[in-house]
mmCIF file of the N, C-alpha and C atoms, coordinates in Angstrom:
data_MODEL
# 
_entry.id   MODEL 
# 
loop_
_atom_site.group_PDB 
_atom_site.id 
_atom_site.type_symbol 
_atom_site.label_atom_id 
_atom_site.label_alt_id 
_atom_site.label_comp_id 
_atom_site.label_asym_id 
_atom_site.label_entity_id 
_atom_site.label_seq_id 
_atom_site.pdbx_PDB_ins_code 
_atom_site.Cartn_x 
_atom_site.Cartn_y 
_atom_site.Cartn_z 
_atom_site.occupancy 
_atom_site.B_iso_or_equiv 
_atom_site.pdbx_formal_charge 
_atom_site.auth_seq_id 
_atom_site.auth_comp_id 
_atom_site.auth_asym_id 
_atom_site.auth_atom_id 
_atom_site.pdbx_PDB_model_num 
ATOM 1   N N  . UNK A 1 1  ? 99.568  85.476  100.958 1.00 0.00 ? 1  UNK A N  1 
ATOM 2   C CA . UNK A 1 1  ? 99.267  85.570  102.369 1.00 0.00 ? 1  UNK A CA 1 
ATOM 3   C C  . UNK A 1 1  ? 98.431  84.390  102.852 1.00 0.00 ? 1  UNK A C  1 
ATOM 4   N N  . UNK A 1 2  ? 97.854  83.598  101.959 1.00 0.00 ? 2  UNK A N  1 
ATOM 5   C CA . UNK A 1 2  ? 97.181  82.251  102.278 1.00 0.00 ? 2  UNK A CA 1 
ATOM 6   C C  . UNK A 1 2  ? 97.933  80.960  102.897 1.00 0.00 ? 2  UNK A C  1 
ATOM 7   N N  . UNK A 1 3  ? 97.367  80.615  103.948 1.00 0.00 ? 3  UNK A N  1 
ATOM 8   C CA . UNK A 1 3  ? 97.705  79.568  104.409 1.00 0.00 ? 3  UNK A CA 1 
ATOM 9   C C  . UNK A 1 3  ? 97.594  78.219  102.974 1.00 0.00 ? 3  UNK A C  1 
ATOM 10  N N  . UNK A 1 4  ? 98.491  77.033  103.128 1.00 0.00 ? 4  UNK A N  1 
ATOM 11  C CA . UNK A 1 4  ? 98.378  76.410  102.082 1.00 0.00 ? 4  UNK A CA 1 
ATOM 12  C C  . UNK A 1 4  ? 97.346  75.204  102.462 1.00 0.00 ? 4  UNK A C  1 
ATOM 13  N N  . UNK A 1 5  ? 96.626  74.820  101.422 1.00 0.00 ? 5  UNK A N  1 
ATOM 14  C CA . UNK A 1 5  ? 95.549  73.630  101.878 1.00 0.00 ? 5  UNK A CA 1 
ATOM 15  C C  . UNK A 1 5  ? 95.273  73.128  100.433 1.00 0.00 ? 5  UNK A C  1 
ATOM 16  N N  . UNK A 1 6  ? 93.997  71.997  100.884 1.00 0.00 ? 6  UNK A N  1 
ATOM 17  C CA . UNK A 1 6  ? 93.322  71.878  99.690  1.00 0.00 ? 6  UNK A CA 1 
ATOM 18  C C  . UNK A 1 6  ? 91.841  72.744  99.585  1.00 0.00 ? 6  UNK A C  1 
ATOM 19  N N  . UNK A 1 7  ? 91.738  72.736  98.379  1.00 0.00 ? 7  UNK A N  1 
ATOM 20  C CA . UNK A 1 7  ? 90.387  73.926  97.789  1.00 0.00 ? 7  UNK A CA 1 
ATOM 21  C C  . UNK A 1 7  ? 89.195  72.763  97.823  1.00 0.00 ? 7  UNK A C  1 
ATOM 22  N N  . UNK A 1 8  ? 87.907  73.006  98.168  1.00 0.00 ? 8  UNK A N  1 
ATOM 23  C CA . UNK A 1 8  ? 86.624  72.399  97.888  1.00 0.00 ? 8  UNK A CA 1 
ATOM 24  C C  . UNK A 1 8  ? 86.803  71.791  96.552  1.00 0.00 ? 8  UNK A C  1 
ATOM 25  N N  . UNK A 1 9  ? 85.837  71.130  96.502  1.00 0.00 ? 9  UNK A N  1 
ATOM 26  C CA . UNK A 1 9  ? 85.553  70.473  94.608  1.00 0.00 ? 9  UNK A CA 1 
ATOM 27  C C  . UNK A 1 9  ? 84.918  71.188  93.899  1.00 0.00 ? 9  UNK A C  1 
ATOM 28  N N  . UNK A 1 10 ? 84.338  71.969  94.606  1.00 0.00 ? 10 UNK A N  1 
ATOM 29  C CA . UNK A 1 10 ? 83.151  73.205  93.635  1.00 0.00 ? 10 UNK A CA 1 
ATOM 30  C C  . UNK A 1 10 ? 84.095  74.601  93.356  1.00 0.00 ? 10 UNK A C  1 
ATOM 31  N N  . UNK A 1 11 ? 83.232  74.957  92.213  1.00 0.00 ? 11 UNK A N  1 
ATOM 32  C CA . UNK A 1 11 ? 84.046  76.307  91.690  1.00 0.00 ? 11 UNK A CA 1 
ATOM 33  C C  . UNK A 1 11 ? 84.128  77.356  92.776  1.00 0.00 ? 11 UNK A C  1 
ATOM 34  N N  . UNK A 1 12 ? 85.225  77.910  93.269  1.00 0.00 ? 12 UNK A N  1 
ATOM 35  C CA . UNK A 1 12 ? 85.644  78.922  93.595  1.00 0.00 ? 12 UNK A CA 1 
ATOM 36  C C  . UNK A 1 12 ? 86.127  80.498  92.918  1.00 0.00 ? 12 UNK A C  1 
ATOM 37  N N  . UNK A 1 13 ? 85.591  81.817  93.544  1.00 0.00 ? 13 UNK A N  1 
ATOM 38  C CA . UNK A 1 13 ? 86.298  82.718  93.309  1.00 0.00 ? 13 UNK A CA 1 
ATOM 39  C C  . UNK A 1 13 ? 87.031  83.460  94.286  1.00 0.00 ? 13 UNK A C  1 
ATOM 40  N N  . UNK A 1 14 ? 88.391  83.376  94.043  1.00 0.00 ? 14 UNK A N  1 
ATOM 41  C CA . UNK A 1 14 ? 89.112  83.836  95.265  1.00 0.00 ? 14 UNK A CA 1 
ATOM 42  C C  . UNK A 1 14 ? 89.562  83.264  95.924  1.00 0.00 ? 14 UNK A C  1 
ATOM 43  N N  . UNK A 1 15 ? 89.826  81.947  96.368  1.00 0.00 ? 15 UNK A N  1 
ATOM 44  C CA . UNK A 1 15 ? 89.925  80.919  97.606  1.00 0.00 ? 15 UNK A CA 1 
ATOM 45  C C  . UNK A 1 15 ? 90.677  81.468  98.712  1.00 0.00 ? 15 UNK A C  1 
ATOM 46  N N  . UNK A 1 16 ? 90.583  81.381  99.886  1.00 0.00 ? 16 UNK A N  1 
ATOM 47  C CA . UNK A 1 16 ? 91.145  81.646  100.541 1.00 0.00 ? 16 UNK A CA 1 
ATOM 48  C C  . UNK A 1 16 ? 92.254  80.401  101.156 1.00 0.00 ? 16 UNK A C  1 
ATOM 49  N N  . UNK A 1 17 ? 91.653  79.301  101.489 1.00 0.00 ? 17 UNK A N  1 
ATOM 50  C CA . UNK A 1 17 ? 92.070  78.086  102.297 1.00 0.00 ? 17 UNK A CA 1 
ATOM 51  C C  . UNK A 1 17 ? 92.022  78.220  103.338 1.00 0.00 ? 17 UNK A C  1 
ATOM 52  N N  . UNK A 1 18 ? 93.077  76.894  104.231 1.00 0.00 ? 18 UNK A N  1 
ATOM 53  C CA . UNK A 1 18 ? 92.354  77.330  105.919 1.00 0.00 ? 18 UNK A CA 1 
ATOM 54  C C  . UNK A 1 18 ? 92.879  78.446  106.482 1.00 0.00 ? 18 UNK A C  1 
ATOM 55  N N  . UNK A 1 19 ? 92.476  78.790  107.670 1.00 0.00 ? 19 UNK A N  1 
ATOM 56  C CA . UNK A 1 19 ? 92.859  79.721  108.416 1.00 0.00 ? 19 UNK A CA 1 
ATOM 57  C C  . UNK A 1 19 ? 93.754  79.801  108.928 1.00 0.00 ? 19 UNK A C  1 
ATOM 58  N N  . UNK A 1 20 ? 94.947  78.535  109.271 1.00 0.00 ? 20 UNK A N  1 
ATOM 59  C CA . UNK A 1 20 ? 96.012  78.235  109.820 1.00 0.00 ? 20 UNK A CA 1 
ATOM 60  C C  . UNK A 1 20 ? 96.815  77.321  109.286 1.00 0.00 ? 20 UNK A C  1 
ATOM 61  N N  . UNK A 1 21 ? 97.859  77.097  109.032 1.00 0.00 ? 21 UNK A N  1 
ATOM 62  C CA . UNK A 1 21 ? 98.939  76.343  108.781 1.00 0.00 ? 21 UNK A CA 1 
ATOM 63  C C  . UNK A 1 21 ? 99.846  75.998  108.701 1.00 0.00 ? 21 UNK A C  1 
ATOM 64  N N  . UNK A 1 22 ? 101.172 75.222  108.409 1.00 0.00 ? 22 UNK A N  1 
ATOM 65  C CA . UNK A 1 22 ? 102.321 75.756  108.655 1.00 0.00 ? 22 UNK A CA 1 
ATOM 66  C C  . UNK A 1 22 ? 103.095 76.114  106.835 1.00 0.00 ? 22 UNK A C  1 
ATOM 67  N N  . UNK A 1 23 ? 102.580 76.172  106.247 1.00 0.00 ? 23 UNK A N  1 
ATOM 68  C CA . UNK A 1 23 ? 103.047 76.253  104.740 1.00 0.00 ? 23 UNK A CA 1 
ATOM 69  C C  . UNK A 1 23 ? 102.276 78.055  104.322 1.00 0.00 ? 23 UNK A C  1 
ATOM 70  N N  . UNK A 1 24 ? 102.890 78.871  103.735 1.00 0.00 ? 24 UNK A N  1 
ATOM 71  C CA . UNK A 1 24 ? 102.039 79.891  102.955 1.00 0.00 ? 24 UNK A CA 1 
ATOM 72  C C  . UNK A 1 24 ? 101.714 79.262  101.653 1.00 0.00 ? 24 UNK A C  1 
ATOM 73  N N  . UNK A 1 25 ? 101.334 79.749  100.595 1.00 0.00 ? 25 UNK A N  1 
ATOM 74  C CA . UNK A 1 25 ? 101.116 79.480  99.020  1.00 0.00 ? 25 UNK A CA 1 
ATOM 75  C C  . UNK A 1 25 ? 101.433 80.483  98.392  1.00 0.00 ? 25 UNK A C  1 
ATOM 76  N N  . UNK A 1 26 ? 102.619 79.871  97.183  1.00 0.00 ? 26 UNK A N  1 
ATOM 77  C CA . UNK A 1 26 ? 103.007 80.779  96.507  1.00 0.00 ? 26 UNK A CA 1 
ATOM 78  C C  . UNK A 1 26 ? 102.404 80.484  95.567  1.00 0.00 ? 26 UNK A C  1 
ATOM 79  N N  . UNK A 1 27 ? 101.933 81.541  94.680  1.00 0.00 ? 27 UNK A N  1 
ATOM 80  C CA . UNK A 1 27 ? 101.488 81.268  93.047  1.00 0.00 ? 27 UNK A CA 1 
ATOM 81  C C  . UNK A 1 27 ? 102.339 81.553  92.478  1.00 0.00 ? 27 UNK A C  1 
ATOM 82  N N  . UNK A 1 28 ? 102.031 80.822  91.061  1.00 0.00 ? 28 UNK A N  1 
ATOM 83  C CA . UNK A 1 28 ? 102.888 81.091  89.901  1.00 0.00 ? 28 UNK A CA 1 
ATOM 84  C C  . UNK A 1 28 ? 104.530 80.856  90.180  1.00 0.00 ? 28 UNK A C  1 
ATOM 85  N N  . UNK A 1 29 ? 105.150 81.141  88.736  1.00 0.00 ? 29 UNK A N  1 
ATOM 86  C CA . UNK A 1 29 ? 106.415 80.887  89.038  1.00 0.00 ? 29 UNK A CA 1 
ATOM 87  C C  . UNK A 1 29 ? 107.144 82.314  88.705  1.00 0.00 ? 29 UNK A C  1 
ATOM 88  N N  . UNK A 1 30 ? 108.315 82.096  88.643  1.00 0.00 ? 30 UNK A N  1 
ATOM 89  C CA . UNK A 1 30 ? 109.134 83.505  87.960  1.00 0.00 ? 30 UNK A CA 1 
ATOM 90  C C  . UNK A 1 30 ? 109.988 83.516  86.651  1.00 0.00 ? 30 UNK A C  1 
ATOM 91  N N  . UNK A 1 31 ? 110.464 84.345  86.716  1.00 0.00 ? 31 UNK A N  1 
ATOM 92  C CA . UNK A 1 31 ? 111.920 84.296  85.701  1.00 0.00 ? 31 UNK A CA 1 
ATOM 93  C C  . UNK A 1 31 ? 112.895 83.351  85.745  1.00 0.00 ? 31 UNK A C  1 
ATOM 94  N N  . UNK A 1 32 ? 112.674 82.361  86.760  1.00 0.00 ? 32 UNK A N  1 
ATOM 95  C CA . UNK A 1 32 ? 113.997 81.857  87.134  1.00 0.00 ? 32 UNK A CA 1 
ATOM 96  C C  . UNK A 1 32 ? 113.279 79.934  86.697  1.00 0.00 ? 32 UNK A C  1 
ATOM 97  N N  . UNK A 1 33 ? 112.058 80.571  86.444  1.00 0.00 ? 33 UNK A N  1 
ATOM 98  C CA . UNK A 1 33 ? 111.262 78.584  86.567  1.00 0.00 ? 33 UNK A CA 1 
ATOM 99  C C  . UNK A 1 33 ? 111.178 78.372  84.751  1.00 0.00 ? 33 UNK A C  1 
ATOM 100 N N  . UNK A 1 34 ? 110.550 77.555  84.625  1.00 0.00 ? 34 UNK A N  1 
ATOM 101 C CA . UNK A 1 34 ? 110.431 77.143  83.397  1.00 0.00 ? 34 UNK A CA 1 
ATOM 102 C C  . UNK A 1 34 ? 108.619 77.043  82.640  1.00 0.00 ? 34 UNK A C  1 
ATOM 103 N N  . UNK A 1 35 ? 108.594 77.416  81.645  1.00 0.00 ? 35 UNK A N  1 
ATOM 104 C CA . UNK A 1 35 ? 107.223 78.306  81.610  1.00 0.00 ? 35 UNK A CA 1 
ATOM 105 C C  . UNK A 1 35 ? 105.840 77.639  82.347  1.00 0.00 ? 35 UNK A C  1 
ATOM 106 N N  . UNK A 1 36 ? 105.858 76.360  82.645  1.00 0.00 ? 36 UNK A N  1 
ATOM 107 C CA . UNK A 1 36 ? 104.996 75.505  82.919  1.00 0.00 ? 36 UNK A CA 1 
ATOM 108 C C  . UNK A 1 36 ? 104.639 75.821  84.295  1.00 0.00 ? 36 UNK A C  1 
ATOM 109 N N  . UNK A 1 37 ? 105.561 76.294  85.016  1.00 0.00 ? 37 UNK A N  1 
ATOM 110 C CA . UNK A 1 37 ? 105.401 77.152  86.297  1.00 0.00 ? 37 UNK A CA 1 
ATOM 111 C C  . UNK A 1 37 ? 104.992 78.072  86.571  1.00 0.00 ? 37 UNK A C  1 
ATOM 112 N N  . UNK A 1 38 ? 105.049 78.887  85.325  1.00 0.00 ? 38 UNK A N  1 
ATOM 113 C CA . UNK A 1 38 ? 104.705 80.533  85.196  1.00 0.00 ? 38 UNK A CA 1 
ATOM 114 C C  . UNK A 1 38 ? 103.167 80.787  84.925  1.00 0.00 ? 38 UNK A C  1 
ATOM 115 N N  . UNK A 1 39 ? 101.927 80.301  85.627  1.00 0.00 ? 39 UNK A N  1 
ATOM 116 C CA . UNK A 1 39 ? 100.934 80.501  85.661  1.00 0.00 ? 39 UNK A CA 1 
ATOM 117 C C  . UNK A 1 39 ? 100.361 80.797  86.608  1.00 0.00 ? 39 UNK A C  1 
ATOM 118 N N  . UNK A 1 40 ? 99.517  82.083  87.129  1.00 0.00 ? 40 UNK A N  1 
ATOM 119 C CA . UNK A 1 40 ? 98.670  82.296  88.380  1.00 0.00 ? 40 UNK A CA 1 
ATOM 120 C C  . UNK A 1 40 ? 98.068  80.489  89.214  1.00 0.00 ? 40 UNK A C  1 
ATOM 121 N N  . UNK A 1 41 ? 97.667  80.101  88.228  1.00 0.00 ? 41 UNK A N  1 
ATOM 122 C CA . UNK A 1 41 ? 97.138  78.484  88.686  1.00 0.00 ? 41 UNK A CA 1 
ATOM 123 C C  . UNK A 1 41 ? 98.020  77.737  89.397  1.00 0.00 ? 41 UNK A C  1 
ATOM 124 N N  . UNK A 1 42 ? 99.668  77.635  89.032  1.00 0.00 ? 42 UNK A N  1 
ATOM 125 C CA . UNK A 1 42 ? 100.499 76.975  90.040  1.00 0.00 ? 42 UNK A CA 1 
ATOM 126 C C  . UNK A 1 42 ? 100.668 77.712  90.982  1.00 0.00 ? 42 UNK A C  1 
ATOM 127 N N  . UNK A 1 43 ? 100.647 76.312  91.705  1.00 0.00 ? 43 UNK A N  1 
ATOM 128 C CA . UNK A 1 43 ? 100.555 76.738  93.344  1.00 0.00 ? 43 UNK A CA 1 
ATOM 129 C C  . UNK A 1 43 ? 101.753 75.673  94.115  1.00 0.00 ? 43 UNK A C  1 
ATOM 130 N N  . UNK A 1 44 ? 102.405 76.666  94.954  1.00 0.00 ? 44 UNK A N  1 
ATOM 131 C CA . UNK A 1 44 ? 103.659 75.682  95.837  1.00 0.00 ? 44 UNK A CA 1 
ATOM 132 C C  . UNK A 1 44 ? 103.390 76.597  97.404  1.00 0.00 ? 44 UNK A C  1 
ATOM 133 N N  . UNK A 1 45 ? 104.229 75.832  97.956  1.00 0.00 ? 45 UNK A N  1 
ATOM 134 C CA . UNK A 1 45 ? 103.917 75.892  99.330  1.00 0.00 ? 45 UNK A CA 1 
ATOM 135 C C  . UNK A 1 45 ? 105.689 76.046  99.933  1.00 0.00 ? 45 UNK A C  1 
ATOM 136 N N  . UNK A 1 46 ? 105.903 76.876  100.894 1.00 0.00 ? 46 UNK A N  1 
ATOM 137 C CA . UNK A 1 46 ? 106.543 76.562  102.121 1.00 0.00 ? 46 UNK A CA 1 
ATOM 138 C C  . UNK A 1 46 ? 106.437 77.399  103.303 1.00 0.00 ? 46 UNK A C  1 
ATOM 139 N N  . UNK A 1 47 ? 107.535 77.801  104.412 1.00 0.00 ? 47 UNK A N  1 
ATOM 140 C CA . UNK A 1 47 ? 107.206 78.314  105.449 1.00 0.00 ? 47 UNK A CA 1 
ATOM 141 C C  . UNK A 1 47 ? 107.318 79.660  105.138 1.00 0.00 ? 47 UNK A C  1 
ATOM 142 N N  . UNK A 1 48 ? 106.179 80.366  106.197 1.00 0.00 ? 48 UNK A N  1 
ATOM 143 C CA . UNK A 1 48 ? 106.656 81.852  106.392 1.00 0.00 ? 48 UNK A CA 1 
ATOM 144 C C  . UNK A 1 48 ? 107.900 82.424  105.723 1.00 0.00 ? 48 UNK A C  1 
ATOM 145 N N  . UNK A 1 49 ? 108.713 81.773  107.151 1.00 0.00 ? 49 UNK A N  1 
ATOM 146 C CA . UNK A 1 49 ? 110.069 82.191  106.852 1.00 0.00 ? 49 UNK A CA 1 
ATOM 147 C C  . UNK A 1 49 ? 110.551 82.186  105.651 1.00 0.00 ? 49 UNK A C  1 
ATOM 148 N N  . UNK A 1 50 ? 110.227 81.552  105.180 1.00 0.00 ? 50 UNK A N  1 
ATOM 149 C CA . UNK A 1 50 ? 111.450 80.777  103.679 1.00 0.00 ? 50 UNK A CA 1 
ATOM 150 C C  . UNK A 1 50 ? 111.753 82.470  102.980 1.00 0.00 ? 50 UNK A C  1 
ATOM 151 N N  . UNK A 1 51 ? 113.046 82.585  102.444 1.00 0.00 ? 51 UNK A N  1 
ATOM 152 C CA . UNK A 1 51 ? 113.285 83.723  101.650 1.00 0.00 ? 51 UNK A CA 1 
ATOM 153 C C  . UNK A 1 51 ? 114.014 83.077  100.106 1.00 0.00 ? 51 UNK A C  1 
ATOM 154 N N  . UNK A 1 52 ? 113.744 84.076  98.876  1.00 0.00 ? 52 UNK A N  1 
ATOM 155 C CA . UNK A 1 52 ? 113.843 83.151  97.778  1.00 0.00 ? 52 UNK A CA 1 
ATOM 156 C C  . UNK A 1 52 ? 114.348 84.155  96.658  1.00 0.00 ? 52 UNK A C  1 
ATOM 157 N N  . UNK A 1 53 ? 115.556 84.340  96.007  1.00 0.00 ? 53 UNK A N  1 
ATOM 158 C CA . UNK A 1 53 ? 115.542 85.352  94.830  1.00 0.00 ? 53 UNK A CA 1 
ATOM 159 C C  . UNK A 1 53 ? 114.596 84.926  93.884  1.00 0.00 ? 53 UNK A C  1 
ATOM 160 N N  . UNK A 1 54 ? 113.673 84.490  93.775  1.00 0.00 ? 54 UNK A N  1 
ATOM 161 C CA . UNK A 1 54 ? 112.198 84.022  92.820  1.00 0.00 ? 54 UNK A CA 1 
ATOM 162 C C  . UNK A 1 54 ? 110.990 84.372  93.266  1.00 0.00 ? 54 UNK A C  1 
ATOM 163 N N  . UNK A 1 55 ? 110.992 84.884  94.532  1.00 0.00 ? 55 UNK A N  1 
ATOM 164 C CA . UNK A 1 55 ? 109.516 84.933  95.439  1.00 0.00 ? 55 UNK A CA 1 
ATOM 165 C C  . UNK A 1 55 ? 109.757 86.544  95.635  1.00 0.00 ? 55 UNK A C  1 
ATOM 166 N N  . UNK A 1 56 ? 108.522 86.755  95.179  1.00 0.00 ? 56 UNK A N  1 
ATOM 167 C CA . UNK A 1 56 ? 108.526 88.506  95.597  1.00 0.00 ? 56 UNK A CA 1 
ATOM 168 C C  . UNK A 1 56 ? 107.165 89.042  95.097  1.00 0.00 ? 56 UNK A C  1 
ATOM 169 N N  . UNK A 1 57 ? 107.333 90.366  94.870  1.00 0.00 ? 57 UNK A N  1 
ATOM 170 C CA . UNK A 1 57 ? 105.978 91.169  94.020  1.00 0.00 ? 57 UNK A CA 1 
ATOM 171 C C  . UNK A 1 57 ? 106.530 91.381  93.118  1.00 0.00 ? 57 UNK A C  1 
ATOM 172 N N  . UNK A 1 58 ? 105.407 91.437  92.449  1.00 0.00 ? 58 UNK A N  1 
ATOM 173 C CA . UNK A 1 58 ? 105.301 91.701  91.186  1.00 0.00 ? 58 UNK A CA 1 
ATOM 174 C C  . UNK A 1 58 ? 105.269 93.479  90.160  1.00 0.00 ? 58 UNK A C  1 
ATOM 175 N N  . UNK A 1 59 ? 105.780 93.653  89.792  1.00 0.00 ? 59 UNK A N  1 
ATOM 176 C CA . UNK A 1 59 ? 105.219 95.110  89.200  1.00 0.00 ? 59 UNK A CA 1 
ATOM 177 C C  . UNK A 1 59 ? 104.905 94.870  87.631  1.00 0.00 ? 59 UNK A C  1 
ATOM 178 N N  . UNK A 1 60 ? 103.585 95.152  87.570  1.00 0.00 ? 60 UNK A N  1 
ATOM 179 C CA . UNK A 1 60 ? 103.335 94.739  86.414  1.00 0.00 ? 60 UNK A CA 1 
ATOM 180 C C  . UNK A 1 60 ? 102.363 96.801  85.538  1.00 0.00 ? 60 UNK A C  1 
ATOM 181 N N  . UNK A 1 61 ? 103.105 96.808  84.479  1.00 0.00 ? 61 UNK A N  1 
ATOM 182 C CA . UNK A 1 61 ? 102.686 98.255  83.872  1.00 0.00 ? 61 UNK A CA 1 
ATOM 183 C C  . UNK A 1 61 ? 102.020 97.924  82.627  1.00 0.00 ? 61 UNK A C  1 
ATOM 184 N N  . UNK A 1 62 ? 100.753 98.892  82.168  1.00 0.00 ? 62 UNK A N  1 
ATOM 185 C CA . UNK A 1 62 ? 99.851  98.659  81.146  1.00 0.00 ? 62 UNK A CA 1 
ATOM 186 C C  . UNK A 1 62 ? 100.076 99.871  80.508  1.00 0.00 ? 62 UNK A C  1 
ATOM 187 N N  . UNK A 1 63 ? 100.556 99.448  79.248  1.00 0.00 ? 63 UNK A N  1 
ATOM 188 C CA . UNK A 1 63 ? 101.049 100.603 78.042  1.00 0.00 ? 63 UNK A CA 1 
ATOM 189 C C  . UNK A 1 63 ? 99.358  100.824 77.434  1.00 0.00 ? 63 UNK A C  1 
ATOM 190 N N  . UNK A 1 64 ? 99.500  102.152 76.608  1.00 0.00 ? 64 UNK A N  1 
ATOM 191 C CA . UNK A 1 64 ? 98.064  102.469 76.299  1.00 0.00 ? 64 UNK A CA 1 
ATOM 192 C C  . UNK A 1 64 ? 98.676  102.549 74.852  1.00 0.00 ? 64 UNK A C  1 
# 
């Protein structure tokens, strides 16, 4: 839901970025990228609009 920008130089928790822009930020990659993509830390950008069989939620389940 973040607008896309650049982050301060100092440690952050949470970042938000700016308040307006024309790019969202997607993290991470999916099933469809190659593992180097597949980290919360990558970060890509495009519009609102954009729709993507790679971009979505996530469901993630914790076995006991």
């Amino acid at each position: 839901n973040d607008w896309y920008g650049s982050y301060g130089s100092s440690s952050q928790t949470n970042p938000t970025g700016p308040s307006s822009g024309s790019y969202r930020v997607w993290r991470g990659g999916s099933w469809y990228n190659s593992l180097q993509y597949c980290r919360s830390a990558y970060r890509l950008r495009n519009t609102p609009a954009h729709r993507d069989h790679c971009v979505g939620f996530r469901v993630v389940s914790q076995s006991q």
